[in-house]
C-alpha positions as CSV (number, residue, x, y, z in Angstrom):
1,X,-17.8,-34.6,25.3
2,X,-17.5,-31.0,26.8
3,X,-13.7,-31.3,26.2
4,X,-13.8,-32.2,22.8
5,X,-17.1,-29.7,21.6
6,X,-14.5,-27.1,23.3
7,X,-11.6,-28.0,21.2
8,X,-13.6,-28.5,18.1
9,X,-15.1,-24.6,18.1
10,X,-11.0,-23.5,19.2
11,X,-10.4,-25.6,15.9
12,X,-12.9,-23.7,13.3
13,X,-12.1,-20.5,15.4
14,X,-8.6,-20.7,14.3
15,X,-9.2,-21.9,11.0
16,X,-11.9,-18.9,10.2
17,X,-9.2,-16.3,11.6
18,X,-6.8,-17.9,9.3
19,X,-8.2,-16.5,6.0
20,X,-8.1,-13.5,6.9
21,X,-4.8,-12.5,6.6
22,X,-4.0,-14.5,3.3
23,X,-6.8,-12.9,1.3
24,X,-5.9,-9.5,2.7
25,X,-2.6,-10.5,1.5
26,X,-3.5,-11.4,-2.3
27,X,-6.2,-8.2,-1.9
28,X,-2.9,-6.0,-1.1
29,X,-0.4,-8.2,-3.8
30,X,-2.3,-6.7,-6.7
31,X,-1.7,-3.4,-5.8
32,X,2.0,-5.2,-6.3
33,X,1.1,-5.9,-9.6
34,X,-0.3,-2.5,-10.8
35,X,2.9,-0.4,-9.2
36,X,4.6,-2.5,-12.4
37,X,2.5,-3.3,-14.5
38,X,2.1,-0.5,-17.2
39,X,5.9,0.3,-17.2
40,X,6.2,-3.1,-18.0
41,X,3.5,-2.7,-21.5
42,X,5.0,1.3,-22.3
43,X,7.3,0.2,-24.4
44,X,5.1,-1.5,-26.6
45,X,3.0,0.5,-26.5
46,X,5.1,3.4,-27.7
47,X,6.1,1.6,-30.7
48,X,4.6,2.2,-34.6
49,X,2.6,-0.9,-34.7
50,X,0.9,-0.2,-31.3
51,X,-0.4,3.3,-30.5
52,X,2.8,5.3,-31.0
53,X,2.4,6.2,-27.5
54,X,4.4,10.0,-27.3
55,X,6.3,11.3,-24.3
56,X,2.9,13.2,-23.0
57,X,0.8,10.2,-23.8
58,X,3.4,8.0,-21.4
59,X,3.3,10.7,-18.6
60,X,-0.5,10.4,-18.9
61,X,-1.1,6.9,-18.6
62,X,1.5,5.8,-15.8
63,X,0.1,9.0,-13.7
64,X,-3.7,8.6,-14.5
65,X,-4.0,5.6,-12.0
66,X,-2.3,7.1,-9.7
67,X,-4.7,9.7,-9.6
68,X,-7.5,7.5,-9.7
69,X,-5.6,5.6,-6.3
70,X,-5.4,8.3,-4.5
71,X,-9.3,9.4,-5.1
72,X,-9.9,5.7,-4.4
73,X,-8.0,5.8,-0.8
74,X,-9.4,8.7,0.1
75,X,-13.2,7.8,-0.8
76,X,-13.4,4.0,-0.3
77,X,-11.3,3.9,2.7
78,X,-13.3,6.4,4.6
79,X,-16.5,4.6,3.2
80,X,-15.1,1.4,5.0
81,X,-15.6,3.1,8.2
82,X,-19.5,3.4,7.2
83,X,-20.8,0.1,5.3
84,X,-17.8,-2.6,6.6
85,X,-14.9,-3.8,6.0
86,X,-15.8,-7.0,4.8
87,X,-18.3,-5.4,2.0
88,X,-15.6,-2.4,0.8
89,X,-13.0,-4.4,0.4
90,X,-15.0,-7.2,-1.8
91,X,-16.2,-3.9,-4.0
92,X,-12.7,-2.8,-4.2
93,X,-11.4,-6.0,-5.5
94,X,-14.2,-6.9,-7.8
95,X,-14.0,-3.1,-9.3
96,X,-10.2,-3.3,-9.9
97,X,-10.6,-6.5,-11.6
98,X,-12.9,-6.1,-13.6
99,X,-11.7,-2.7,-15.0
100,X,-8.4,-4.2,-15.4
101,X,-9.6,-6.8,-17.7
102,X,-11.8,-4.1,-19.7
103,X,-7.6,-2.5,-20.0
104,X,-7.0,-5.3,-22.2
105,X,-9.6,-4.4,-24.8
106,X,-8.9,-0.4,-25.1
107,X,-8.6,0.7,-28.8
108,X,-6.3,3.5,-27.9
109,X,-4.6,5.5,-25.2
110,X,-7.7,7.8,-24.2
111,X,-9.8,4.8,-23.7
112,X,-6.9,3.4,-21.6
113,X,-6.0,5.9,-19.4
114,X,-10.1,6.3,-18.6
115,X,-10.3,2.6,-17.4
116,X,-6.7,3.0,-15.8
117,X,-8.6,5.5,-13.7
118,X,-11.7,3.3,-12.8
119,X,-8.8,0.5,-11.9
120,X,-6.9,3.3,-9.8
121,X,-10.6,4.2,-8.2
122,X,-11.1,0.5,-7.1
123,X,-6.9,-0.6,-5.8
124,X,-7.2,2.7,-3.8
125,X,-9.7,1.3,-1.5
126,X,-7.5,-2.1,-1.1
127,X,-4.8,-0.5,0.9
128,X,-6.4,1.3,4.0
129,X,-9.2,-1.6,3.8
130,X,-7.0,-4.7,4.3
131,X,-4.7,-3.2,6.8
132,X,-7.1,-2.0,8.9
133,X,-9.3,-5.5,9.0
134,X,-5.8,-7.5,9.5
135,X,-4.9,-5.4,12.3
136,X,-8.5,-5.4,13.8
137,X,-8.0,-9.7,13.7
138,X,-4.6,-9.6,15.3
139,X,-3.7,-10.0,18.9
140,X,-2.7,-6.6,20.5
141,X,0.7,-6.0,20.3
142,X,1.4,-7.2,17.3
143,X,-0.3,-4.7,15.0
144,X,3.7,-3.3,13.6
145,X,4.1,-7.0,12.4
146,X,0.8,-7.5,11.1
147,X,0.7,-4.8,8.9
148,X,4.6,-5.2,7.7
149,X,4.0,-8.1,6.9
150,X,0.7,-8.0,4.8
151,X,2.6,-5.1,2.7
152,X,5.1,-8.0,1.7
153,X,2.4,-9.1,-0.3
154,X,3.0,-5.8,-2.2
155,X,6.5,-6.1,-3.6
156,X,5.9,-10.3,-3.7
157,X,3.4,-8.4,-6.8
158,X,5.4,-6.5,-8.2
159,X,8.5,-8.7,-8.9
160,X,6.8,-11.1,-9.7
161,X,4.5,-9.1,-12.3
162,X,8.0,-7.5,-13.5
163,X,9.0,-11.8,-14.2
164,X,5.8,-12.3,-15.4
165,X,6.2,-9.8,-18.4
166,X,9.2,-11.0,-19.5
167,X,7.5,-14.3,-20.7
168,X,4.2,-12.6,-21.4
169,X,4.5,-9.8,-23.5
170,X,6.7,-11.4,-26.2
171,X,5.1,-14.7,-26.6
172,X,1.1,-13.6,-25.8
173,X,1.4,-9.5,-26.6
174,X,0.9,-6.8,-23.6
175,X,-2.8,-7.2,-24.0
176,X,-2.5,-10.6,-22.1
177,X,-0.6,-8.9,-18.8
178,X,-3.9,-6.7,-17.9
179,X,-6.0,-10.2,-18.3
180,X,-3.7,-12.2,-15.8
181,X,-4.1,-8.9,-13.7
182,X,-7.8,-9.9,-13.4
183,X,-7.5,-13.1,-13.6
184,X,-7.3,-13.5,-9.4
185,X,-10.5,-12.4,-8.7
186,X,-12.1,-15.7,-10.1
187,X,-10.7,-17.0,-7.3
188,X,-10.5,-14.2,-4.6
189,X,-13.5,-12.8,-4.3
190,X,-15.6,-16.0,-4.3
191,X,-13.2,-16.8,-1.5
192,X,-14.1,-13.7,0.1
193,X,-17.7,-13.8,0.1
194,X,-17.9,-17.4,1.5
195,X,-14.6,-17.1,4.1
196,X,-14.0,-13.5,4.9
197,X,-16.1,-12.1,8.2
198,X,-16.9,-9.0,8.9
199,X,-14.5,-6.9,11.5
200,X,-15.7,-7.6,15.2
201,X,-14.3,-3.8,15.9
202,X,-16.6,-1.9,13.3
203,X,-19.7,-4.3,14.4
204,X,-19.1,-2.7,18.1
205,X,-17.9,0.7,17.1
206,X,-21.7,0.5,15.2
207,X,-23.7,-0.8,18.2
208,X,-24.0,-4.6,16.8
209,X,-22.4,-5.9,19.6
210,X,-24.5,-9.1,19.4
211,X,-23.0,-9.9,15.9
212,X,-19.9,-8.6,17.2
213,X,-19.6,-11.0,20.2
214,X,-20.6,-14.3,18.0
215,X,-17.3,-12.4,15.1
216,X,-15.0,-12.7,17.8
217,X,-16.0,-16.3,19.5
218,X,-15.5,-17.8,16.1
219,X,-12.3,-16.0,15.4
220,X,-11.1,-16.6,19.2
221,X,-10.8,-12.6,19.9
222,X,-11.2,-10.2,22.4
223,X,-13.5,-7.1,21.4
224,X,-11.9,-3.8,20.8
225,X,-14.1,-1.5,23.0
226,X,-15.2,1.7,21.1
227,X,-13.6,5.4,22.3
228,X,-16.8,6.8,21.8
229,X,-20.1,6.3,23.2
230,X,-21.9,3.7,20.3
231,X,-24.9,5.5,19.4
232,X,-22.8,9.0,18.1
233,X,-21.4,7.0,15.5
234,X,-23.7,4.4,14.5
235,X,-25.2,5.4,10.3
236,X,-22.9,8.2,10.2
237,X,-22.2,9.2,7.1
238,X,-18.7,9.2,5.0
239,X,-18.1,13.1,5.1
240,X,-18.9,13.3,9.2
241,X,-16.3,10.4,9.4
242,X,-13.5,12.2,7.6
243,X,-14.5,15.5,8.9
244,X,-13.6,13.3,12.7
245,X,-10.4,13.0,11.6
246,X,-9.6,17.3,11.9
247,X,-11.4,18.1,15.3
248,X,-8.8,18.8,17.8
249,X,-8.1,15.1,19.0
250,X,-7.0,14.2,15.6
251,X,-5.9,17.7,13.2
252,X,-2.2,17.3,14.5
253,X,-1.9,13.4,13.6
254,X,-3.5,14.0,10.2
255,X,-1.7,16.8,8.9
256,X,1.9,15.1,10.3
257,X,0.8,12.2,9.2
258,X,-0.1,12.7,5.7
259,X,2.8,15.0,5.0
260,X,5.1,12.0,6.3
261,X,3.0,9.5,4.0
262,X,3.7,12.3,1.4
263,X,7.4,12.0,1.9
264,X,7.2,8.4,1.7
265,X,5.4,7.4,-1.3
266,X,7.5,10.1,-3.3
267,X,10.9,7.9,-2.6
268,X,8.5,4.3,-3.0
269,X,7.6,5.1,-6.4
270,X,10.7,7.7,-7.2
271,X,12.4,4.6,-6.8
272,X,11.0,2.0,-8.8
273,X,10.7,4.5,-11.8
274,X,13.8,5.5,-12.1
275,X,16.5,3.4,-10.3
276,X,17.5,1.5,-13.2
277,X,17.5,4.8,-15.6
278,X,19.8,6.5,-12.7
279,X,22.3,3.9,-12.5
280,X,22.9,3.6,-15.9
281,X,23.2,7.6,-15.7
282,X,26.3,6.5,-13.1
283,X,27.3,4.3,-15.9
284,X,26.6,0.6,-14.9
285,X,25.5,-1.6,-17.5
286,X,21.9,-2.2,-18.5
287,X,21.9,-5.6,-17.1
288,X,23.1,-4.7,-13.5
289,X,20.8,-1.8,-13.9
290,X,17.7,-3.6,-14.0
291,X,19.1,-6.4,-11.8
292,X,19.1,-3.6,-9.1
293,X,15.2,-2.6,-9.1
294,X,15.1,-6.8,-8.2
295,X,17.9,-6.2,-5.4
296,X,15.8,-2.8,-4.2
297,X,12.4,-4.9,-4.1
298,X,14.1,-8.1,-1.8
299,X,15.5,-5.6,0.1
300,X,12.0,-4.4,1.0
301,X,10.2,-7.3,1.8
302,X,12.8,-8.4,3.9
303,X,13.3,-5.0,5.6
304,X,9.4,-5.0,6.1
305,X,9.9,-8.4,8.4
306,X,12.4,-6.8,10.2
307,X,10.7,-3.7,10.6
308,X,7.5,-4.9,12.0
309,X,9.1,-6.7,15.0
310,X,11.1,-3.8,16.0
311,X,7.5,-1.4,15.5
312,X,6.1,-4.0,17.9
313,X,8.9,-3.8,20.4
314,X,9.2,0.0,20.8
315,X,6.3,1.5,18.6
316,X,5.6,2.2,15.6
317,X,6.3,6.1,15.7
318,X,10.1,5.1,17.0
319,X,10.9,2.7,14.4
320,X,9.6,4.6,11.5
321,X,11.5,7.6,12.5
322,X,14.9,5.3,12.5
323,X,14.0,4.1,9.1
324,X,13.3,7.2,7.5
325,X,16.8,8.3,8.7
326,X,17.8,4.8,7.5
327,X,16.7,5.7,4.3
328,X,17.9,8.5,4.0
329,X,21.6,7.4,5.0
330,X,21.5,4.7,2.3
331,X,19.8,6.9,-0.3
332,X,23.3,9.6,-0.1
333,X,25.8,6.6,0.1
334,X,23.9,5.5,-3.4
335,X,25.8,8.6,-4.8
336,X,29.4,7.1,-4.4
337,X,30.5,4.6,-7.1
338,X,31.2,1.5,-5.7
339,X,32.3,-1.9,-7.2
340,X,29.6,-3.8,-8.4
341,X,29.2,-6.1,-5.3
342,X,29.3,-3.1,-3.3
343,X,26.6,-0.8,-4.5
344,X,24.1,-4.1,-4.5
345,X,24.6,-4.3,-0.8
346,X,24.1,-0.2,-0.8
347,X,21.0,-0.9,-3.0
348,X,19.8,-4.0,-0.7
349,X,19.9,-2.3,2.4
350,X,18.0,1.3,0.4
351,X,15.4,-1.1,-0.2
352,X,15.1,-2.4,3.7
353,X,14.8,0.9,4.5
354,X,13.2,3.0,2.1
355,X,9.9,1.0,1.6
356,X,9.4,0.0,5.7
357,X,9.4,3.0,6.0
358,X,6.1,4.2,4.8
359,X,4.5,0.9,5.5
360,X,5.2,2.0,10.0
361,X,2.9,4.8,8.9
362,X,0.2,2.7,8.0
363,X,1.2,0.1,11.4
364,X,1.6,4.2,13.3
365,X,-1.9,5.1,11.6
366,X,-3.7,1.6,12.6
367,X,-2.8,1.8,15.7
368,X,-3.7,5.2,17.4
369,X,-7.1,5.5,15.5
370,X,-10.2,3.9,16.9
371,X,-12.7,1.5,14.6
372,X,-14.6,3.9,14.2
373,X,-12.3,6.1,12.0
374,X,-9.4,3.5,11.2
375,X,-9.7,2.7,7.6
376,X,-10.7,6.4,7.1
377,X,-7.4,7.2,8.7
378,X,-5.1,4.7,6.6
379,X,-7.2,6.1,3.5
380,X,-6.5,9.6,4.2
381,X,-2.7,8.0,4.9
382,X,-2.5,6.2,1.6
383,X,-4.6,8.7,-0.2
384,X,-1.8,11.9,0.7
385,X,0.8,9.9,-0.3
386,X,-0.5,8.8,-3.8
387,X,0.6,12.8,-4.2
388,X,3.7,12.0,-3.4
389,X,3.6,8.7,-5.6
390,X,2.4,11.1,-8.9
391,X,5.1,14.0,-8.1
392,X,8.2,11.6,-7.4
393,X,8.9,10.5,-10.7
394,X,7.7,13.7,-12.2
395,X,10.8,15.3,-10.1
396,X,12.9,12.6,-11.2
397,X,12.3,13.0,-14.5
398,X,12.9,16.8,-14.6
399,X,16.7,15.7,-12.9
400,X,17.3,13.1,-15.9
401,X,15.6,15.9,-18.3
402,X,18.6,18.1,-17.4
403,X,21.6,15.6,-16.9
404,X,21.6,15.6,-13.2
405,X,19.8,12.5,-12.5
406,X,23.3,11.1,-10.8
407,X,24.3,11.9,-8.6
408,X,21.3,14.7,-7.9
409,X,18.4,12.1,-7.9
410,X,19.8,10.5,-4.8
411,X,20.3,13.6,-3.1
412,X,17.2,14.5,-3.5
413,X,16.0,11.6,-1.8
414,X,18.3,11.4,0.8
415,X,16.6,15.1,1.8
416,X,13.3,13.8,1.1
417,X,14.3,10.8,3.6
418,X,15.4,13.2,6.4
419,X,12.0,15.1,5.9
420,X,9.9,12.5,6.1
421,X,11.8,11.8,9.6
422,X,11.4,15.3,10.9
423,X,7.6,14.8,10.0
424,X,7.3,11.4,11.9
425,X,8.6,12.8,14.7
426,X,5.9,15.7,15.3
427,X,3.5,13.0,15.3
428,X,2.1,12.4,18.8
429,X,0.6,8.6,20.2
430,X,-3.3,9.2,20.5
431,X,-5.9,6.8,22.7
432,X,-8.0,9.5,23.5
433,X,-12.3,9.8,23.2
434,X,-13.2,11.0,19.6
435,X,-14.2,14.4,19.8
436,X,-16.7,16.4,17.4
C-alpha cells in the first residue's frame, strides 16, 4: 500500500513539474510572434486605403515596442524577484494579451504605437520571468539546455506568425493578426492559474521554507539554498533588488554582461529586419530572399539544441564565447556570393550561431545569480539588449540608406559578433554571498 501511495505522489510529482516548461514555452513563443508580427501588417498599413503609414511613422511603430520591452524587462523582471514568479509572469501574459487585442481596434498610428507600448511593457517581463522559473524547476546541470531550449519556442513564433500572415492578412485584413496574437491567453493563463506553482527557490530565498518544502515534494526537487542569510532579503523592495545587482559581488558581471546582451540583440533583430532587403541588395531574387529569413530562423532553433548541450558540458560562459566567434565567422563569409545552395548553407549555419548566442547569456545569467536576484538579472540581461534590438536595424537602415547594405551590413555584424565575444569573455563565474 506504501509502495503504491509512493509511486502515486512520484506520478503527480512528475506530472505538476511537467507544465512548467510547456507554458513557459508558449509564455516565451509570443514574444516569437511579436519580433514579426508588425513587419508583417506595415505594408498595409502604409498603403492609401489604410493609414498611409510614412517612413517616420514606420520607424515609430516597429521601434515603439521595443522600447516598451525593454522598460518591461527591466521593471517586471526585477519585480519577479519581489512578488513571484508564478504571479509576474501571469500579469505579464494577461497584459500583453490584452493590449494586443486592443492593437486591433486602433483608429490610427498614434493610437497604435501607444498600445504597442503597453504590449512591449507586458512581453518584456515574459523573457527573464520564464527563464528564470524553468531553470529554478530543472535538475542542476542542466540549466544551458533548459533555457536553449525554452528560447526555441521563440523562433517556433515567429515563423510561424511570418506563415500565419500570409493566409491572414489577405483573406481576414491585418486587423485579424493582432486578434490571433491574443487569442492564446484564453487558454494560457487559465492554464497557468490552475497548473503553474510558484518557484521553490524564491519561496526559500523569502523565508517560506514551509511552502517551499511541500513546492519541491510535489515537483520531486531538491531546494536551492539561498547565498544570503533569509531574513536580509525577505519584502525587499524592487529598487534594493536591482541596486544588489552593482555592489561589488555583482558590478563586473552586470556591466559585461549587459554590454554582451547589447551586442547580441543588435545582430538578433539586425537580422530578421533586414536579411531579406540585404540579399536582394547582393542581387538574389525576391523569392530566395525571403526564403532565407525562413533558412536563418531553422537554423536558430536547431543551433539553440545544439548549443545548450554543449553550455551544459563545459559552461555557459565557454560556449557562448565560441558562438559569438561562430557568429561572427558566418556573418563575414555572408559577404562572398555563393551559388544559391551555397549561401543557404552559409545562411543556415549564421542562424545556428547568431541567435544561441545571446540566448548562453540568459543560460550564463541564470546560472551565476542566486533566487534572490535571478529574474532581476535576466531582466537587466534582456532589458540592455532591447537597446541593442532598437539600434540594430536603425544601423542597418542607415547602410541600405547609403548603398552599402552589401556587402557593409555583414561586416558590420561580423565586428559586432567579435565584440560581443571579447565582452563574454571578461565575464567572470560568480557563486559567492550577496553583498550590500
Amino acid at each position: 500500500m506504501s509502495t503504491t501511495s509512493e509511486r502515486g505522489s512520484a506520478t503527480a510529482a512528475r506530472a505538476a513539474a511537467g507544465w512548467v516548461a510547456p507554458l513557459c514555452w508558449v509564455a516565451v513563443l509570443l514574444d516569437g510572434f511579436d519580433l514579426v508580427v508588425v513587419g508583417t501588417v506595415v505594408p498595409t498599413l502604409q498603403s492609401p486605403e489604410e493609414w498611409a503609414l510614412s517612413g517616420a511613422g514606420t520607424t515609430f511603430v516597429i521601434t515603439i515596442g521595443l522600447v516598451g520591452m525593454m522598460i518591461g524587462a527591466l521593471t517586471i523582471g526585477t519585480l519577479t524577484d519581489v512578488i513571484g514568479r508564478r504571479k509576474a509572469l501571469i500579469g505579464a501574459v494577461t497584459a500583453f494579451s490584452l493590449f494586443t487585442l486592443a492593437c486591433a481596434f486602433a483608429p490610427n498610428e498614434g493610437v497604435f504605437g501607444v498600445l504597442r507600448f503597453l504590449a512591449g511593457l507586458g512581453l518584456g517581463g515574459c523573457l527573464p520571468t520564464a527563464i528564470a522559473m524553468v531553470n529554478e524547476f530543472t535538475r542542476s546541470g542542466r540549466s544551458g539546455r533548459a533555457t536553449t531550449t525554452i528560447m526555441t519556442g521563440y523562433h517556433v513564433g515567429a515563423v510561424t506568425t511570418a506563415a500565419l500572415a500570409i493566409v491572414v492578412i489577405p483573406n481576414l485584413g491585418w486587423r485579424a493578426m493582432f486578434v490571433i496574437g491574443a487569442l492564446p491567453a484564453l487558454v494560457l493563463v487559465p492554464l497557468m492559474l490552475k497548473q503553474l506553482p510558484e518557484s521553490a527557490s524564491w519561496l526559500v530565498a523569502h523565508g517560506r521554507r514551509a511552502e517551499a518544502e511541500e513546492v519541491a515534494r510535489r515537483n520531486g526537487l531538491e531546494l536551492e539554498d539561498p547565498v544570503a542569510p533569509i531574513a536580509a532579503h525577505a519584502g525587499e523592495t524592487a529598487g534594493a533588488t536591482l541596486k544588489t545587482l552593482f555592489t561589488s559581488a555583482y558590478v563586473r558581471n552586470t556591466v559585461v554582461i549587459g554590454v554582451t546582451s547589447f551586442m547580441g540583440l543588435l545582430l538578433v533583430y539586425g537580422l530578421n529586419n533586414w536579411l531579406p532587403t540585404i540579399m536582394r541588395e547582393a542581387d538574389y531574387e525576391l523569392g530566395a530572399a525571403l526564403a532565407f529569413l525562413l533558412v536563418l530562423n531553422v537554423g536558430a532553433i536547431v543551433g539553440l539544441l545544439v548549443a545548450g548541450g554543449v553550455a551544459d558540458r563545459i559552461g555557459a560562459r565557454a560556449a557562448g564565447i565560441a558562438w559569438f566567434a561562430g557568429a561572427a565567422l558566418f556573418l563575414a563569409l555572408l559577404s562572398i556570393r555563393l551559388p544559391i545552395g551555397g549561401i543557404y548553407v552559409m545562411v543556415f549555419l549564421t542562424g545556428c550561431f547568431v541567435f544561441s548566442a545571446q540566448v548562453l547569456v540568459y543560460a550564463f545569467v541564470s546560472a551565476n545569480h542566486p533566487a534572490q536576484v535571478r529574474a532581476t538579472a535576466l531582466g537587466w540581461s534582456a532589458g540592455a539588449g532591447r537597446i541593442g534590438a532598437i539600434v540594430g536595424p536603425v544601423i542597418t537602415g542607415a547602410l541600405f540608406a547609403t548603398g552599402n547594405a552589401f556587402p557593409g551590413g555583414f561586416y558590420l555584424f561580423a565586428v559586432v559578433g567579435a565584440l560581443g565575444a571579447i565582452a563574454f569573455s571578461l565575464a567572470v563565474t560568480v557563486r559567492g554571498a550577496i553583498r550590500r
